[in-house]
C-alpha positions, 0 to 999 in steps of 0.5 A: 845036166838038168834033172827033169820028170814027167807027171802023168797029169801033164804032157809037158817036162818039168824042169827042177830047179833052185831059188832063193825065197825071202823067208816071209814069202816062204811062210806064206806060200807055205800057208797058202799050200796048206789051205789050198791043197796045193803043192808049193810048185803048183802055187809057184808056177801058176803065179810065173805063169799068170806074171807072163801072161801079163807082160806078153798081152800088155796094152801096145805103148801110146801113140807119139805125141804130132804137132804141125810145124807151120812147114818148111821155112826153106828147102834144105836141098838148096843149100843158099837158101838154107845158109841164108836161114841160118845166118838170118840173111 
């Protein structure tokens, strides 16, 4: 069973939890707390939260390229016609 706790200053339920963190980006965000006067678990879950904000309001993929085909060399419902397309006839 998960451990939780509720800050005063937040209406929501924190969840604890264990990560494994290269030891240059620990120092780092170690320094960072100390000159922002941030707690660690602050500074973390403002850069989770800002990475899926990111991912969620991405810009819609591009539209597929079109391309106009010069139409239908047969009608593919009239399979003689199309036997004889494919067959060169």
């Amino acid at each position: 069973m998960p451990l939780t706790y509720s800050h005063p200053g937040h209406m929501v339920t924190h969840m604890k939890t264990t990560l494994n963190i290269d030891d240059t980006v620990m120092a780092r965000l170690r320094r960072e707390s100390a000159r922002t006067g941030r707690t660690m678990s602050e500074l973390v879950e403002t850069a989770l939260r800002r990475l899926l904000q990111s991912r969620r309001e991405a810009a819609p993929p591009p539209s597929l390229p079109t391309f106009d085909s010069g139409g239908a060399l047969v009608d593919v419902a009239d399979r003689e016609a199309l036997y004889a397309a494919m067959e060169g006839r």
